[in-house]
N, C-alpha and C positions, 0 to 999 in steps of 0.2 A: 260539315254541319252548317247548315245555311240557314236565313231569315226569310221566312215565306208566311203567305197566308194560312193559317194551320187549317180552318175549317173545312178548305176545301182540298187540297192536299193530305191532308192526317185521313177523312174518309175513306178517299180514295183509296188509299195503302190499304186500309183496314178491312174495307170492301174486299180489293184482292186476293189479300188471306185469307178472307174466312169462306170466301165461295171457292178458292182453291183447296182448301182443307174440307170443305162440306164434299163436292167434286170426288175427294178421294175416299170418304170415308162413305158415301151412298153406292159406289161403284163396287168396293169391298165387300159390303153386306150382301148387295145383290150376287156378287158372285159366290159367295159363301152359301147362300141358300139357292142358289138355282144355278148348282155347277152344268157345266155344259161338256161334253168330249170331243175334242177335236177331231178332224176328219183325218183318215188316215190314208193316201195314196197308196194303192196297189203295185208294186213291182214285183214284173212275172221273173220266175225263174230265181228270185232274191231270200237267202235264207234267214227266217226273221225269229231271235233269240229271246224266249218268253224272259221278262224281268221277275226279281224274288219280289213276293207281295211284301206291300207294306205291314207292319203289325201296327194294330186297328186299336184305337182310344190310346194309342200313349199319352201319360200323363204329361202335364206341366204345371207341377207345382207351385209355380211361382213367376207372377205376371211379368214384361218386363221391363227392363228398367226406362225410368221416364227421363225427359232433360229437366236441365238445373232452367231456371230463369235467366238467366250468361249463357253457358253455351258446356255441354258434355252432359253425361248421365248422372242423376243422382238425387237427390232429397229438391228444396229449394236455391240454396245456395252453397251446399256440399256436397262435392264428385263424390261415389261410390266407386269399392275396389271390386265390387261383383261385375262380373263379367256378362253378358249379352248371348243369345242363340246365336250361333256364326252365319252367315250370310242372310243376317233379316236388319230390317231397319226402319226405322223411325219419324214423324214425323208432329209437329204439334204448332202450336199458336195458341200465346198468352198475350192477355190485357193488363195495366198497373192503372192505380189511378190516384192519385194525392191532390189534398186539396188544404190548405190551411192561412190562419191570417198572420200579420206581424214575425212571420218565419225569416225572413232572411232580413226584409229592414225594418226598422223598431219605426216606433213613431212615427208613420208615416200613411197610415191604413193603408196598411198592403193585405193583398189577398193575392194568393202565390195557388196555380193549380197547373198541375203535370199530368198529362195522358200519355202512358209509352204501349210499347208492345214488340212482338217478334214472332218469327217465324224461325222452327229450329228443324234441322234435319242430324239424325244423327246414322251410322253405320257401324256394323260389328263385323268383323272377320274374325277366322279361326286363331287360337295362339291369344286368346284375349286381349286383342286389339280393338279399338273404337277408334273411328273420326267423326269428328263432329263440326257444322256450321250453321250460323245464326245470325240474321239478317234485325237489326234492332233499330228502332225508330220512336221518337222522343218530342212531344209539342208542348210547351212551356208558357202559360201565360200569367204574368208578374201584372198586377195592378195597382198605384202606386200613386200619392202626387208629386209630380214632377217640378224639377226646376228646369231654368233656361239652359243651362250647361250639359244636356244631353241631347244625344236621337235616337237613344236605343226604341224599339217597337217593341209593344206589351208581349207581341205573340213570336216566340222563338221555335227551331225544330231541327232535330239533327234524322237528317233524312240518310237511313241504309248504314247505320255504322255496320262494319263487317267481324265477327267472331267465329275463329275457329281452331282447330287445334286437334289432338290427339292423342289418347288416354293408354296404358296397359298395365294390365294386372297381374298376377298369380297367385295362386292356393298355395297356403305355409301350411293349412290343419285345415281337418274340416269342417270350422268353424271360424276361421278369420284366412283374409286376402290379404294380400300387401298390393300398391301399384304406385305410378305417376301419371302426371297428366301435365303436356305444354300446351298454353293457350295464350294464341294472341288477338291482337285487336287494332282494328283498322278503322280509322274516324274520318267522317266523312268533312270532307273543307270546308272553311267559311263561305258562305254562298255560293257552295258546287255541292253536285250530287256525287261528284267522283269523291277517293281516299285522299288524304293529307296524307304519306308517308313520314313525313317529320314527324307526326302524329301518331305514334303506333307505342301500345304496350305489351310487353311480353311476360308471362309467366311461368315459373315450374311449381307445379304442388307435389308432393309426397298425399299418398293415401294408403286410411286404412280400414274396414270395414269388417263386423267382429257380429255372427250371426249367434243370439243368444237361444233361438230354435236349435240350435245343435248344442252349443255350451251348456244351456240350461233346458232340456227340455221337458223339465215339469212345474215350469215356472206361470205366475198364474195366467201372463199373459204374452205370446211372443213376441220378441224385440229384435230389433239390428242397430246396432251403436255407427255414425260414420266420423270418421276423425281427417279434417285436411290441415298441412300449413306448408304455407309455400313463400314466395317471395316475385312480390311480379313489379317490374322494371315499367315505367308509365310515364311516356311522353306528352300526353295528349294536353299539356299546357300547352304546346307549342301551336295549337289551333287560336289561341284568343292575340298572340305575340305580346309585345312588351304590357308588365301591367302600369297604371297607372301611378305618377307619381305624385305624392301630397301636395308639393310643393307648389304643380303645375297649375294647380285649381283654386277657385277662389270658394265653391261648394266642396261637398263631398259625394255629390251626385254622381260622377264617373266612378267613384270607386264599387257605391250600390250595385251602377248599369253591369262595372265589371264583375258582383258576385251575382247576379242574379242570371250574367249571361255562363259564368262557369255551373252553377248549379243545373242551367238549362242544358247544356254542353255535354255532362256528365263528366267535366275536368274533372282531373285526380290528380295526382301524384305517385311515385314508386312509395313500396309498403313490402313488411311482414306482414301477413295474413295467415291467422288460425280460426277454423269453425269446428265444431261437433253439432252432429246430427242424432235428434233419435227417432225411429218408427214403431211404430204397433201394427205390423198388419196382421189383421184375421177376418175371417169368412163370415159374410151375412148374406143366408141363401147363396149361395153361389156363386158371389161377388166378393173381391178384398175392396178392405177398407182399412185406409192406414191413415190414424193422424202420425204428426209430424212435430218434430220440435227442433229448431235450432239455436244454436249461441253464436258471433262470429264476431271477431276482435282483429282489429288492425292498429300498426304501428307505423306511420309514416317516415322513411328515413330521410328524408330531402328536405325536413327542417320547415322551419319561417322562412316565405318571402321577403326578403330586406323591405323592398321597395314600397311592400304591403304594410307591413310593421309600421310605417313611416307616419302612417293614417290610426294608428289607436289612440293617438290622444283627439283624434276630432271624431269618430266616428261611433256611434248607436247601435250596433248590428244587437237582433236579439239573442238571448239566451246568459246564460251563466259563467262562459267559459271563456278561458283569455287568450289571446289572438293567436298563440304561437302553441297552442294543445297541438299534440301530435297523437292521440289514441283516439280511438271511435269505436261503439259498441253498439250491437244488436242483438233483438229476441224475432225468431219468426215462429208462428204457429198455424200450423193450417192442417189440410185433410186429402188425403188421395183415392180416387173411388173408382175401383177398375172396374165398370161396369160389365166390360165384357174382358177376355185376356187380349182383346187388342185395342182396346178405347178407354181412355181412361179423363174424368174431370177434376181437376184442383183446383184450389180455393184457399188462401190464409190472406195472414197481414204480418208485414214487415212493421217491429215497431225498433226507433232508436234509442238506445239505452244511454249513451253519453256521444257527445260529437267534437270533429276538431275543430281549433279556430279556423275563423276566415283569412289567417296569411299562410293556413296550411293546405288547409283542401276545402271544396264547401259543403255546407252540416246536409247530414243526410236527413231527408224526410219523418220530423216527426210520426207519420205511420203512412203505409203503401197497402194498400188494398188493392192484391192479384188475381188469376185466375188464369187457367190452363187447360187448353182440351188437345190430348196425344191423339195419336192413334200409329200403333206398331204392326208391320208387314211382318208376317212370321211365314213360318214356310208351310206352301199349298198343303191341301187338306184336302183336294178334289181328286179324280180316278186318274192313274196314271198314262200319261200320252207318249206313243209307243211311235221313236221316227226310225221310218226303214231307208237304211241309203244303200246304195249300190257300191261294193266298195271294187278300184277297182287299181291291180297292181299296187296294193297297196296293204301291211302287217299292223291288225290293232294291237299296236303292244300297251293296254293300259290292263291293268292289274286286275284280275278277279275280286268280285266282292264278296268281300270276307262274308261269311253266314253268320246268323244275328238271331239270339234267342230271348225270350222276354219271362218274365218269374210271374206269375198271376197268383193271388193268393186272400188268405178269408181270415180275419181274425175274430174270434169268440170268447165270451166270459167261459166260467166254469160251468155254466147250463145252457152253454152253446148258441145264445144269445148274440149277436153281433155285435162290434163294437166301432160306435164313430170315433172318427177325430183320433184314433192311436198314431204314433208318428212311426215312418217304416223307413229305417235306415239302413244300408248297406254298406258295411263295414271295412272301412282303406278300400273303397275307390271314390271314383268322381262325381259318383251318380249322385242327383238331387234328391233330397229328402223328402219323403210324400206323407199324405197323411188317407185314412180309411174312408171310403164314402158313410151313407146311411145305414147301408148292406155290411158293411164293414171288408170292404173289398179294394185291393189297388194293384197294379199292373206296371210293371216297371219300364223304364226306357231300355232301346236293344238293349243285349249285351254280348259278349263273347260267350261260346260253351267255357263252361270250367266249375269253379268250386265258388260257392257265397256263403257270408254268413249276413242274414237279416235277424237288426235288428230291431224290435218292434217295444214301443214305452207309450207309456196314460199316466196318468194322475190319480192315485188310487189300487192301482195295481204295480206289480212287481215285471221288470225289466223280463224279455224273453227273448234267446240269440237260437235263431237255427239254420245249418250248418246248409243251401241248397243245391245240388249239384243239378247244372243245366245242361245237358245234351242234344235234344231236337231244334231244329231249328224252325220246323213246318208248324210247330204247334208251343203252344205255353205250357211250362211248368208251374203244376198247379203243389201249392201246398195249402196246409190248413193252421193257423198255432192257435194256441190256446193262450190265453192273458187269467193270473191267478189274483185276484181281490185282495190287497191288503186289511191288515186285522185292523183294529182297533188299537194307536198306540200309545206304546207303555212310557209311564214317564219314571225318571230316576230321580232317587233321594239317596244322596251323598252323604251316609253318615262316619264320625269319627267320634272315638272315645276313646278315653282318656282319665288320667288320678288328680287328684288336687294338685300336684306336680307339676303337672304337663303331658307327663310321660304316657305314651299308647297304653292302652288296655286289652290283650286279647279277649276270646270268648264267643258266641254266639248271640245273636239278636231275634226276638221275636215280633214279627208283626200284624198286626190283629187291626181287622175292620172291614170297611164294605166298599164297592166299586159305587160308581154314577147308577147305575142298573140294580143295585141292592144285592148285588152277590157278594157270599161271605168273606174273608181272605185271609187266608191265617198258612206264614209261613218262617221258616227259619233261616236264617243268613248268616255265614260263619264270618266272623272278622279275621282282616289280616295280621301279619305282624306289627301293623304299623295303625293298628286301630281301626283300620278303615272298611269300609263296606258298602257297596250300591246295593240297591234295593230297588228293583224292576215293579210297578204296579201301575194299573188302569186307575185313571183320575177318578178321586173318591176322597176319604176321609179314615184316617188308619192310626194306631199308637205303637208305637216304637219303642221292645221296652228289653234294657239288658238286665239279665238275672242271671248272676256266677255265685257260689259259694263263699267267696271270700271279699265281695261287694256288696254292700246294700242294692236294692233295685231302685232303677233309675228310668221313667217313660218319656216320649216326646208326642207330642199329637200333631199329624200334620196331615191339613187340609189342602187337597190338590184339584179346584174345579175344572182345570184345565194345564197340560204338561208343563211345566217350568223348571229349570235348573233349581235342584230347591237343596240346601244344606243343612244338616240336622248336628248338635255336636252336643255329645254326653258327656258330663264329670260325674264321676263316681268314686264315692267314700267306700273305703275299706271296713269291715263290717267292726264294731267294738267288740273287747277279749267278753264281757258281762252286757247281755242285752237289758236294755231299759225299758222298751215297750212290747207287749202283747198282747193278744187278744182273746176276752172273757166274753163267751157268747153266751156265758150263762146270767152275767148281769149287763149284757149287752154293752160292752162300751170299752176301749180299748185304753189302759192301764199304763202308765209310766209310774217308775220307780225316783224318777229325777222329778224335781218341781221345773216349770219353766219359766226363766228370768226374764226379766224387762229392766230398764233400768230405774228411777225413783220418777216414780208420777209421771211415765212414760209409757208409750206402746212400743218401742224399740228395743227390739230381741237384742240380749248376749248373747256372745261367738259359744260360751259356754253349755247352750242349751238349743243351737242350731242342730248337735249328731241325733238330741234326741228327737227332736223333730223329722228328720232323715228316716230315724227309724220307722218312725211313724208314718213317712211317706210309701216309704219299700213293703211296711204290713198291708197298707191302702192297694197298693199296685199288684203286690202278692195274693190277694184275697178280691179279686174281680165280683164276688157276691156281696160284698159289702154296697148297699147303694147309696145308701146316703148318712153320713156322720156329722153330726152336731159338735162345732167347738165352741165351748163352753168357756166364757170367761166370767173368775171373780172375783171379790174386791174385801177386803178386812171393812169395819163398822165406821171406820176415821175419818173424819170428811164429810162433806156435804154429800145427801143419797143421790143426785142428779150428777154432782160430779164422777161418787165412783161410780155409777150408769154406764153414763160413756166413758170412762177408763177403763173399763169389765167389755163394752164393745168393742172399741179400738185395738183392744191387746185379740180378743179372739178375731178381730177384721184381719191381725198382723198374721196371727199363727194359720188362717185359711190362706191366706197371701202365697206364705211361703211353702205352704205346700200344695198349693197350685203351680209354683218358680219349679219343685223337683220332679213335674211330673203326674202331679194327680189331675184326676178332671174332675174342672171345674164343679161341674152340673151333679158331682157327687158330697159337695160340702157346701154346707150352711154353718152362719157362725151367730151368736146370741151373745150378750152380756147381759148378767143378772146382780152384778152389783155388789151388794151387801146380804141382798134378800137370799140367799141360799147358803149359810154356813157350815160349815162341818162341823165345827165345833164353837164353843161360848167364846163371847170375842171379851173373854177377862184377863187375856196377860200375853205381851209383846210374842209369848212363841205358837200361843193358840192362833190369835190373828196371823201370822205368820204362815200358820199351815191353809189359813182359810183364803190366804190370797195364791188363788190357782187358776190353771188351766186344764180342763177336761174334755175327755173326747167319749161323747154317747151317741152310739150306734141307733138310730130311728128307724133303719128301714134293711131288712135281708131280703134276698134272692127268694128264699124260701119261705114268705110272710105272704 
């Protein structure tokens, strides 16, 4: 890492990337579209071996994988354990840009602005192997006022630090990878463009990468989770040498010079390192688009600098955090846009969540704003070029090419309508998961002759496995499935009943009332031994009502606009040996034998006059023609007429109350008080008043009226 003039150097580099990267990516397009076939030498008398055609549009589901902004495959700053097409590879060039004031030194109007960037190459081999290397490049300008005690120059640059390393995976399910990945790091020396080997960091990560397209696939939007944590071993102090010591100085200008040249440097320290990754990719026209999210947390092990420590009592550095923090946090979010499956443009921001002290490592950038453009060599797609040699005293022993058949296939709703976007799996093997075009059509990569089963899922419909046996190998195996429309679903009500006791209640339950759509519903549900019963129905509004012989009846009303776990839970009285209420449709109004109590100059019902009310619930619930019943309350002559008014209310408010609590509905009782004004009898002696203070129930409106 050297000290040069960034302007003219920093373009330079920058230049060369991008016209080498433009270079590769215009030469690709053209030959993509204006394939050419090479010419082929004639040799007489030489026997030349027709090759098996290729099978034409095999898919590829899934674009591929991009580099980290460090160096290997994977999100921004977390390796993935997905594996790569075996002999294809990669190329890309990213830009960072940070710019902020008062960041590293306080009070000093500093304005601190970093320009990096890199050029990454990455390679896949078969056995899910990756190598990968990344050429990184770093200009730094710190603006500050100075004192006499320094000569650091505003504009720093770490020219060609080198990354590289190499990743391997394997399939546990097929739906998550396991892998590792060693990456090291080569820094380039103080005022040389060559490596510091002193200078080098090393790391191992564990990866893990968990594809919720398979796990979940009716989920509303597809995901892939990535998980790294590793531990990377990190020299690269040993580029600035000794740091400065408090003692030595009469300012504290050299200690600045030293963090402002580590944060230019990219010094670190050895760490614990864990990140998680998440993506969303899905199809827009024809293109993925994934945003991105990551977390990433480190633990520094190598402690405070002694020497650095030395300077917290003289020194301003900005921020919150006190010199010897050893954790650091981040959030990145950004967006990946495969425009085509071999070009791809990113875009986010690094922002820092919490940072270490400055005698640990220097604070990372408040926020970094990136940006990335891939472009992945996949394999030819042009006519195949046929070389004849002459072979001579000499036995091609290399093995026949196994024969390779492919599954071609259509899926449809139940009126044969095509269907997009269904996912088309094939079951314990390796093959990638695809999904239906417009047509509702897909075509699988080769395969071996043998036995498959595909299977094919949506959202809205019911899963479908069929069983394909592949034979030919000149031509596709064509099938057709069908995908069947799920219903409309049912939601569950959990009920349980039960005596005053505790104790379950067998019996049967009926349930009455109407769907969302105004269909009727009326059916029976037996309970078990233990009280219990679900109840299967379409969101709507229903009454729940048990009726046994040797119970009163007892209803519940439950309104369901939409599926919910819902619990309904009955108590039920035993019927009494002498019934006390019935009903007289001849003077219209339902009859107790009991008076009902309150207690003195009260609307608070006795426990004593609660069964007969019950009764009166279970006649209500038993006779569904009843529409509407009047409780009636009324009052002896004693008293002010305004007080017994509302006393003669209150008590008939209590008795609608409660027998709305057992079950009745609502919208079928109205309650009134009349006070004094309606006697039964002359209010001349303690036991006439007596009878005149009641509660009555008149029937106002039948079914048949």
């Amino acid at each position: 890492m050297g000290f040069v003039d960034w302007r003219s150097s920093m373009l330079k580099n920058i230049l060369m990337h991008a016209s080498l990267l433009a270079v590769l990516l215009v030469s690709t397009v053209v030959s993509a579209e204006e394939p050419t076939v090479a010419e082929t030498p004639v040799v007489a008398a030489t026997p030349v071996v027709a090759e098996t055609p290729a099978v034409a549009n095999a898919p590829r589901p899934d674009p591929a994988p991009l580099p980290t902004l460090a160096a290997g495959s994977g999100l921004f700053q977390t390796l993935t354990a997905v594996p790569g097409t075996p002999w294809t590879f990669g190329l890309a060039l990213h830009m960072e840009f940070f710019r902020y004031t008062d960041f590293l030194v306080a009070n000093q109007n500093e304005t601190n602005s970093r320009t990096a960037g890199g050029v990454h190459f990455q390679m896949f081999f078969p056995h899910a192997i990756e190598a990968f290397a990344t050429i990184y490049s770093m200009s730094n300008i710190n603006e500050r006022q100075y004192v006499s005690e320094t000569t650091e120059p505003s504009t720093q640059m770490a020219l060609g630090d080198f990354l590289f390393g190499a990743k391997y995976s394997h399939r546990i399910t097929p739906f998550l990878n396991l892998g590792g990945a060693l990456v090291g790091r080569l820094y380039s020396g103080m005022a040389e463009v060559g490596p510091d080997f002193s200078a080098t960091s090393l790391g191992f990560h564990l990866l893990a990468s968990l594809d919720g397209r398979t796990l979940a696939p009716n989920a509303p939007l597809p995901f892939l989770v990535h998980l790294n944590l590793g531990y990377v071993y990190d020299g690269s102090s040993n580029v600035l040498g000794d740091s400065p010591r408090s003692a030595d100085y009469a300012t504290v200008e050299p200690l600045y010079g030293y963090m402002v040249q580590a944060f230019a440097l990219g010094i670190s320290q050895s760490r614990v390192q864990f990140s998680l990754g998440l993506e969303l990719p899905f199809k827009v026209k024809g293109m993925t688009l994934s945003p991105v999210v990551e977390y990433g947390f480190r633990f520094y092990t190598d402690g405070a600098d002694n020497t650095l420590m030395g300077w917290r009592h003289r020194v301003a550095v900005n921020g919150n955090v006190a010199a010897d923090d050893t954790f650091s946090q981040n959030l990145m979010v950004g967006v990946r846009w495969h425009i085509r499956p071999q070009v791809a443009l990113s875009a986010g921001v690094d922002l820092a969540l919490d940072y270490p002290g400055y005698a640990v490592a220097p604070p990372l950038p408040v926020y970094n704003v990136f940006a990335m453009l891939s472009y992945h060599v996949a394999e030819s797609k042009g006519p195949c070029v046929v070389e004849i040699r002459e072979v001579v005293k000499e036995v091609d022993r290399t093995p026949p090419v196994e024969p390779m058949g492919t599954i071609h296939g259509k899926v449809t709703d139940e009126k044969g309508a095509p269907v997009e976007g269904a996912t088309i799996d094939f079951v314990g093997t390796q093959l990638p998961r695809q999904a239906t075009d417009a047509q509702g059509m897909f075509t699988s990569m080769p395969v071996k002759p043998g036995s498959y089963t595909v299977r094919v899922g949506k959202k809205d419909y019911h899963d479908q496995d069929l069983q394909v046996t592949v034979v030919r190998t000149d031509a596709a195996t064509d099938v057709t499935m069908q995908l069947k429309a799920k219903g409309p679903e049912q939601c569950s009500i959990y009920v349980f009943v039960k005596d005053e006791e505790g104790k379950p209640v067998g019996g049967t339950l009926r349930v009455e009332g109407k769907s969302m759509d105004e269909k009727e519903v009326k059916q029976e549900v037996a309970l078990s031994a233990e009280g219990k019963a679900e109840v299967k129905v379409f969101p709507g509004a229903y009454e729940i009502i048990y009726s046994e012989p040797e119970h009163l009846t007892r209803s519940a009303t439950v309104t369901l606009p939409k599926c919910t776990v819902t619990p309904v839970e009955l108590i039920v009285k035993k019927k009494p040996a002498k019934s006390t209420a019935q009903i007289n449709r001849k003077q219209r109004q339902i009859t107790i034998t009991e008076r009902i109590q309150f207690k003195l100059d009260s609307a608070e019902l006795l426990a004593e006059s609660l069964i007969i009310l019950d009764e009166v619930a279970a006649l209500m619930i038993d006779n569904p023609e009843i529409l509407e019943l009047e409780v009636q309350g009324h009052t002896d002559n004693k008293g002010k007429a305004d007080h017994n008014l509302k006393l003669s209310q209150d008590r008939a408010d209590a008795v609608r109350e409660y027998l709305v609590k057992q079950g009745v509905k609502g919208d079928r009782l109205t309650s009134k008080g009349y006070g004094h004004n309606k006697p039964r009898f002359a209010n001349i002696s303690s036991r006439l008043r007596e009878k005149n203070r009641r509660v009555e129930f008149k029937i106002n409106k039948m079914k048949e009226d």
